[in-house]
Structure formats: C-alpha cells, structure tokens
BAFI-3210 file (N, C-alpha, C; in Angstrom, 3 decimals, decimal comma, padded with zeros to 6 digits):
// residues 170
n [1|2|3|4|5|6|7|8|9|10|11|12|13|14|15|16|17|18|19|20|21|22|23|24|25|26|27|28|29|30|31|32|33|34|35|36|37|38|39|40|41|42|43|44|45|46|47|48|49|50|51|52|53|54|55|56|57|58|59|60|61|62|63|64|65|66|67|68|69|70|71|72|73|74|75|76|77|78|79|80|81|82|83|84|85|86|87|88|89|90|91|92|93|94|95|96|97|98|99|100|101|102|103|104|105|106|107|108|109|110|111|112|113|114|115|116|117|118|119|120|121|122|123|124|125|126|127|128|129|130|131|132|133|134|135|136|137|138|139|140|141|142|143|144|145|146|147|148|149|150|151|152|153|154|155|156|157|158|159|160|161|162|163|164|165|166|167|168|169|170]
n.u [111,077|109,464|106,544|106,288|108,897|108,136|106,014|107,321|108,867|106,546|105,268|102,676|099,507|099,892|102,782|105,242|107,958|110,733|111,635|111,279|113,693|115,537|115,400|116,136|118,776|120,037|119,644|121,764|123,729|124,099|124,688|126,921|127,237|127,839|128,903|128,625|128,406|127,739|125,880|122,778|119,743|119,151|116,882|115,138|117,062|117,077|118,588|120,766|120,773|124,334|123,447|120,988|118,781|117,056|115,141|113,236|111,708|111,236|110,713|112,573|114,989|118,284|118,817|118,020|118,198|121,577|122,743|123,845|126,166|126,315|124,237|122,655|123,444|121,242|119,177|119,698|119,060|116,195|115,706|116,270|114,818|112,266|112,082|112,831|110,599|108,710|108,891|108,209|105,204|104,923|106,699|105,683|103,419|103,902|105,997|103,827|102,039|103,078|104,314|101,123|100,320|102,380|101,901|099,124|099,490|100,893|099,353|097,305|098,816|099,051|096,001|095,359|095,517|098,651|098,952|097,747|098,043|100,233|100,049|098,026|099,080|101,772|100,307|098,497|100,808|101,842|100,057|099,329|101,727|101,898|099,474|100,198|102,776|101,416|099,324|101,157|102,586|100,514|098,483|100,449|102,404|100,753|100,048|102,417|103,622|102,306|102,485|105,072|105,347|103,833|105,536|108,168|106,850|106,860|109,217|110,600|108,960|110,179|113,117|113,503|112,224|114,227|116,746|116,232|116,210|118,558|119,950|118,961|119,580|122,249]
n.v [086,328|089,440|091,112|093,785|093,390|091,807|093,549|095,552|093,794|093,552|096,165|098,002|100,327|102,231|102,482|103,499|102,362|103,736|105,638|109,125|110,579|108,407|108,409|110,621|110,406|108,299|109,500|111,616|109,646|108,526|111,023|111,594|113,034|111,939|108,997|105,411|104,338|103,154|102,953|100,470|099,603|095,772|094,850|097,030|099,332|101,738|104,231|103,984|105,138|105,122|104,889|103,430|100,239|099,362|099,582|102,241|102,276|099,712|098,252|096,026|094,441|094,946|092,530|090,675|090,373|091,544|095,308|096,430|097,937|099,002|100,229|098,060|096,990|096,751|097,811|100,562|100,539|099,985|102,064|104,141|103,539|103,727|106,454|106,943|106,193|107,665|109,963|109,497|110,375|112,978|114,486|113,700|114,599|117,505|117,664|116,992|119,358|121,619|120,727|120,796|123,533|125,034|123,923|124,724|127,939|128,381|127,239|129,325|131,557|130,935|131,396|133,387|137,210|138,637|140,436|140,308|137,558|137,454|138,930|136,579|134,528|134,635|134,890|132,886|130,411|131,049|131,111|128,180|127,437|127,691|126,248|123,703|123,235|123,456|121,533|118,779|118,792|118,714|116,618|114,859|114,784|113,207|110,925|109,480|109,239|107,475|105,156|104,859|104,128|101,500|100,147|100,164|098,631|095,968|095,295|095,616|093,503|091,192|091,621|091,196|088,581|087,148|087,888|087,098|083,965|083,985|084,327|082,260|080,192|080,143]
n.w [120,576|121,796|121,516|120,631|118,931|117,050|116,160|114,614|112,805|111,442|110,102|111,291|110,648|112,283|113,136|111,623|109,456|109,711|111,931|111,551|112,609|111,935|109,260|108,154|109,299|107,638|105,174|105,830|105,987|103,537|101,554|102,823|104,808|107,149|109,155|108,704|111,355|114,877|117,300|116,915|116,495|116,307|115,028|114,251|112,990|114,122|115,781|118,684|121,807|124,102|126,502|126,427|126,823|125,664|122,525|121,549|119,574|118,297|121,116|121,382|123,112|123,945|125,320|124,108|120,939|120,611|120,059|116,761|115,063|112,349|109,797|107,723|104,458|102,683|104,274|103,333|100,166|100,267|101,250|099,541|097,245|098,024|098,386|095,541|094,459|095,808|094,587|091,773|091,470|091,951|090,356|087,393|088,221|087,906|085,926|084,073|084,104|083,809|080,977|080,038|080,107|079,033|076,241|076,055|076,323|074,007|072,235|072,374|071,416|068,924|067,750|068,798|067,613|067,290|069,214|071,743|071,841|072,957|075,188|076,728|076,793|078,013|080,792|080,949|080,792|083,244|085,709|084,905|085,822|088,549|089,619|088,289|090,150|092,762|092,460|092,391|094,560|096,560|095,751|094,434|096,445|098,377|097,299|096,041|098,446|099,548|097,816|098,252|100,548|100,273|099,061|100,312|102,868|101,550|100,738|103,346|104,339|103,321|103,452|106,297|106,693|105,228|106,909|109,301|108,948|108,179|110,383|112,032|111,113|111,744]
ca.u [110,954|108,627|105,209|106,870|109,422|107,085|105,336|108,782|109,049|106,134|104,902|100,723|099,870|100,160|104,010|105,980|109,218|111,285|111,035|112,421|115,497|116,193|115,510|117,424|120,296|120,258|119,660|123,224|124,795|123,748|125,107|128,231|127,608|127,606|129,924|127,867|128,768|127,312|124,924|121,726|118,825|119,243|115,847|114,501|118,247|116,526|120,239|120,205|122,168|125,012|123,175|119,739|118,957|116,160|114,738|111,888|110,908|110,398|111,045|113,251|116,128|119,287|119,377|117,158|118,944|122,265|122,610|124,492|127,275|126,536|123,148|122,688|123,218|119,719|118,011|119,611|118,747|114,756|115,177|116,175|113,789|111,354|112,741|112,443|109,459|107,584|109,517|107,478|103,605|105,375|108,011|104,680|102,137|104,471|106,077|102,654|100,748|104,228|103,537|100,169|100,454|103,004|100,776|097,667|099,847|101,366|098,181|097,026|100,024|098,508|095,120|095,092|096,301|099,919|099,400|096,713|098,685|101,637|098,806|097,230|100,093|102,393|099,557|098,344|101,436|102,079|098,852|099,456|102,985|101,772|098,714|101,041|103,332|100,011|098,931|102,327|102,958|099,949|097,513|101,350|103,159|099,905|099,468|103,695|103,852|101,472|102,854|106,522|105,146|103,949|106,895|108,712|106,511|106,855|110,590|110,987|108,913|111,069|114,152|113,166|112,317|115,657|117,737|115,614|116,114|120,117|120,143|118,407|120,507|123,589]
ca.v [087,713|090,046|091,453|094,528|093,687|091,433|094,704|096,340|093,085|093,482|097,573|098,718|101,457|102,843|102,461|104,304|101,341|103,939|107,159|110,684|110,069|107,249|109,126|111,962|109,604|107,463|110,940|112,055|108,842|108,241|111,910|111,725|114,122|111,446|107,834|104,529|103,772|103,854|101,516|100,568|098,378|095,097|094,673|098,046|099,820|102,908|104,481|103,534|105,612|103,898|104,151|102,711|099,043|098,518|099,770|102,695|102,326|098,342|097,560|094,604|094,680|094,022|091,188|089,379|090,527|092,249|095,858|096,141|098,965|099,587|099,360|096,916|098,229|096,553|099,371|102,082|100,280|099,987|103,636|105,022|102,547|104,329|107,931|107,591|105,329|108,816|110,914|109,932|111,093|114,670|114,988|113,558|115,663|119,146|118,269|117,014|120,448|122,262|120,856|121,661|124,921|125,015|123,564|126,270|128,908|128,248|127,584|130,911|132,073|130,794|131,291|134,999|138,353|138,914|141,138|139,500|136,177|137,803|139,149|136,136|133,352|134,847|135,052|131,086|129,532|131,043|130,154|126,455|126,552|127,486|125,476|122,463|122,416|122,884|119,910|118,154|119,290|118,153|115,284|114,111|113,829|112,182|109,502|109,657|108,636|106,050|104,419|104,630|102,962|099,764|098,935|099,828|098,009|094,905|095,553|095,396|092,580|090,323|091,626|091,095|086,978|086,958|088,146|085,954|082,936|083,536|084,583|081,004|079,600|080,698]
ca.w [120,197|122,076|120,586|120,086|118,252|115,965|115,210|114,304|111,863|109,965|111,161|110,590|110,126|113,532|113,192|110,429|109,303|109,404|112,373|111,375|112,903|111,422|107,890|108,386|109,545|106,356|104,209|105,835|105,769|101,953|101,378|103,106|106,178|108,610|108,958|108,850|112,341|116,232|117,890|116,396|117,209|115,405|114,428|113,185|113,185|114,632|116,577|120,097|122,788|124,715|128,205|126,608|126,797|125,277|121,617|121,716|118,270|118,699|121,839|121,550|124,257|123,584|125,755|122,839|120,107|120,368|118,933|115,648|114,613|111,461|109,316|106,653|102,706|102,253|104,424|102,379|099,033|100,423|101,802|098,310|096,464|098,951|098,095|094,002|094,512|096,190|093,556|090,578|091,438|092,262|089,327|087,031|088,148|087,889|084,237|082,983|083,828|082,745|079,508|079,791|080,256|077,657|075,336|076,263|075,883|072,113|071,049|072,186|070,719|067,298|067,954|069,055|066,947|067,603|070,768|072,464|072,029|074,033|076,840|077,152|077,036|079,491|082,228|080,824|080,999|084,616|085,947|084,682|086,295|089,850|089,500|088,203|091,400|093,864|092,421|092,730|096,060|097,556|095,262|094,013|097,441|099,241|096,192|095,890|099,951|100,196|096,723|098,699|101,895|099,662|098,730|101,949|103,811|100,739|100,635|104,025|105,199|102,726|104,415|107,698|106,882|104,763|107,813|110,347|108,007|108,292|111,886|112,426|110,500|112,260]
c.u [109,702|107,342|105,752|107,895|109,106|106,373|106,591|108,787|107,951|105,038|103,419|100,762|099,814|101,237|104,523|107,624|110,620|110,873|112,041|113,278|116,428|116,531|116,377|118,867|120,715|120,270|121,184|124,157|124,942|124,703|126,370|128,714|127,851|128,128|128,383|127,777|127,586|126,819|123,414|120,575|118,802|118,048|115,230|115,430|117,896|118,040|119,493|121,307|122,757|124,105|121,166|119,854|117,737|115,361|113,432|111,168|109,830|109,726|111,642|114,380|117,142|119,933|119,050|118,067|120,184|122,797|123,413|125,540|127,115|125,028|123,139|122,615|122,037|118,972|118,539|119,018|117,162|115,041|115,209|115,120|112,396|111,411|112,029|111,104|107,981|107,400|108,301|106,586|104,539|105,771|107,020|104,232|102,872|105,001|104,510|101,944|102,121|103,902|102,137|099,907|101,051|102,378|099,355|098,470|100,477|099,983|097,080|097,576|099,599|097,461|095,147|095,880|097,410|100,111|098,708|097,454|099,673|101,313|098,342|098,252|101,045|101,960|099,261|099,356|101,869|100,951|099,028|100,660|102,430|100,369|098,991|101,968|102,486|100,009|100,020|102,293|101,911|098,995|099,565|102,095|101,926|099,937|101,664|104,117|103,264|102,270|104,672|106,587|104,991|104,653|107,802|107,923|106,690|108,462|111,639|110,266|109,700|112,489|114,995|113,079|113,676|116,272|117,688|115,904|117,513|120,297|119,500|119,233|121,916|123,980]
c.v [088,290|089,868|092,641|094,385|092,760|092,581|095,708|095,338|093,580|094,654|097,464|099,495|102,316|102,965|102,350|102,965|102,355|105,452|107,997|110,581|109,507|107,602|109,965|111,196|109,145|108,793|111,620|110,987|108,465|109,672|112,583|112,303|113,413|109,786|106,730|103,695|104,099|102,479|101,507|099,321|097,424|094,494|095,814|099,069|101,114|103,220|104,618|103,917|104,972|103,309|103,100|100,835|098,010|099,637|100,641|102,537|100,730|097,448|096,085|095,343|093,952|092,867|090,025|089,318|091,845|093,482|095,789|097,624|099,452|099,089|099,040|097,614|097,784|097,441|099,958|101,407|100,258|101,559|104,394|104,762|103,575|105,621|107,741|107,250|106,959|110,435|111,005|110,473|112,607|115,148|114,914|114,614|117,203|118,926|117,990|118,740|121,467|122,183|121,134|122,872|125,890|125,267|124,537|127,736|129,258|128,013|128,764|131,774|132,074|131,214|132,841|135,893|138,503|139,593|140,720|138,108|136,233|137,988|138,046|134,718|133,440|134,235|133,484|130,763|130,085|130,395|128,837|126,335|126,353|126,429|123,797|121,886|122,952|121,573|118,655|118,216|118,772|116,586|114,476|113,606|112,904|110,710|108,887|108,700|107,443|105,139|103,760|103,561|101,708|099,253|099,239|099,070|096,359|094,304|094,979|093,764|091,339|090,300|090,518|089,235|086,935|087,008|087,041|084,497|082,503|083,750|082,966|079,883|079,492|080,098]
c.w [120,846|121,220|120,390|118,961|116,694|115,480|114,222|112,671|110,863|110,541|110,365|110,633|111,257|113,623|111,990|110,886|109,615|110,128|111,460|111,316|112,135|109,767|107,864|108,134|108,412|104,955|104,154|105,752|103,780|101,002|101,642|104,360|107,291|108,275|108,874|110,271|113,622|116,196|117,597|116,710|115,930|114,893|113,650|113,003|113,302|115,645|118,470|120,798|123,517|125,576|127,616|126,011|125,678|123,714|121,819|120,564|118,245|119,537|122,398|122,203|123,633|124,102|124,523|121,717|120,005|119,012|117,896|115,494|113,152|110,715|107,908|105,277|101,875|102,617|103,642|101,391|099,116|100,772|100,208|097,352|097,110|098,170|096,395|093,845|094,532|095,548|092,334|090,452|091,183|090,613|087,843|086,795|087,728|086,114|083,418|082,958|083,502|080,782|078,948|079,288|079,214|076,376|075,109|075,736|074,394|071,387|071,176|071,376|068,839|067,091|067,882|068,361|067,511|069,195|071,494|072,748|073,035|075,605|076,916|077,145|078,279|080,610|082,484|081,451|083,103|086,036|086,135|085,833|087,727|089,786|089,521|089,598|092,973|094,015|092,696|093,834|096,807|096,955|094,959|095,675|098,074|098,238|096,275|097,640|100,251|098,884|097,659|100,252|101,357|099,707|099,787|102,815|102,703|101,019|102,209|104,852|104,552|103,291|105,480|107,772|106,458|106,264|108,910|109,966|108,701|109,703|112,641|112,130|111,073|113,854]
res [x|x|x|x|x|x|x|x|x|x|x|x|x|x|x|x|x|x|x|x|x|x|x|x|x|x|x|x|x|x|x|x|x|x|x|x|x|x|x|x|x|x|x|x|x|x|x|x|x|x|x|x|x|x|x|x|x|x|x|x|x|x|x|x|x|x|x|x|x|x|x|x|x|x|x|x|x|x|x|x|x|x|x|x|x|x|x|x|x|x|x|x|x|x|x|x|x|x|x|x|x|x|x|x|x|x|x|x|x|x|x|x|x|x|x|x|x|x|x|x|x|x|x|x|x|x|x|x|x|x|x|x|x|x|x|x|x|x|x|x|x|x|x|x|x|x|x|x|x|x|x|x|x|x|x|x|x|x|x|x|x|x|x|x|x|x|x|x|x|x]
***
C-alpha cells in the first residue's frame, strides 16, 4: 500500500475522512435522490470517474486495490453516526437558551404589573431566542464538528483494520 493511501487509512488532520463530494453523495444516496452505484475508490470510496486511474483523495491506484461499485453500509452507518453525533451540541445549545428565555420571560410575567410583564417578556423571550440559535449556530456547530470527527475518525479507523483483516484474509 502506498503512503498515500496509508494516510487515507488512518487521515490527520490535514485530510478530512470524508471530502464534500463524497458527503453530498452519501446525503443523496441515504435520501433516495441518487442509486448506490458507480465506481469508487476501494480504500476511501471517494467516486472515481471511469477515465481516472488513480484515487485523488488517497491516492491509491487501482492497480493496488481494485475500485469497488458500490460503498459499504458501514460508511453510511459512520456517516450518520457522524451526522447525529454533530447534531447534539447545536439542537442542546438552541433548546437550552429556548428554555431559558422561556423561563426569563414567565418570571417577568410574575414579577412585573400586568402591562409591564407583557412589554417586557415579549422583547425577553425574543432576545433569548435569537441569542439561543447564535450560540447554536456557531459555539454548538464548532464543539458539534469536532465531537463528530472523533468518532469518525474512531469509527473509521476500526473499519479500515476490520476490512484489511478480511481482505488479507481472502
């Protein structure tokens, strides 16, 4: 196996497990818009056009390891694992300051004379909401992304020996 496609096996952080492309692809194949089929590099199943020979993501050639037709229902199960994995910080951080906000504004609601409570809860709880998906949106996806790489990069380097194991085996 190359040195490329040893970095493909177990990626740093200079190399994302998983380009754009390759997301997208698994986003429409998972969703239905798009078949599970074509030609794919059999080490990091990044889709590989007929006329190319050799892997840009890993660079393993398919003389080394012939490409594959279809990719494995272990990547999707690490890609979604990935997906809810980068879900929770976000989905977190936005209902906690929801209920925050919530919470500030009812007890204004109690707190302040009847019309004052109405002026001054509204404006609270809106405040909190945009405030709540700021903070989601940017402290939740950065903490949310790196939490989803762990275990894609955990997820996958277990894979990656599994497959190598049986491909040795074979």
């Amino acid at each position: 196996m190359s040195p490329a496609a040893d970095d493909a096996a177990s990626p740093g952080e200079q190399a994302p497990i998983f380009l754009a492309r390759l997301q997208t692809l698994l986003e429409d194949i998972l969703q239905g818009r798009a078949p599970n089929a074509g030609r794919f590099c059999a080490n990091c199943y990044n889709p590989l056009p007929d006329d190319v020979a050799q892997c840009g993501h890993c660079g393993l050639s398919a003389a080394q390891r012939p490409p594959v037709r279809h990719i494995p229902r272990e990547v999707f199960a690490m890609f979604r694992a990935q997906r809810l994995r980068e879900a929770i910080p976000v989905r977190s951080l936005a209902w906690g300051g929801l209920a925050a906000g919530l919470s500030l504004a009812l007890f204004l609601m109690v707190v302040l004379p009847f019309w004052w409570n109405v002026a001054a809860s509204v404006p609270t709880f809106g405040v909190c909401y945009v405030a709540a998906a700021n903070i989601a949106n940017s402290l939740g996806d950065a903490i949310g992304y790196r939490w989803g790489q762990r275990l894609l990069e955990q997820r996958w380097r277990k894979f990656v020996q599994a497959r190598d194991k049986r491909n040795a085996a074979s």
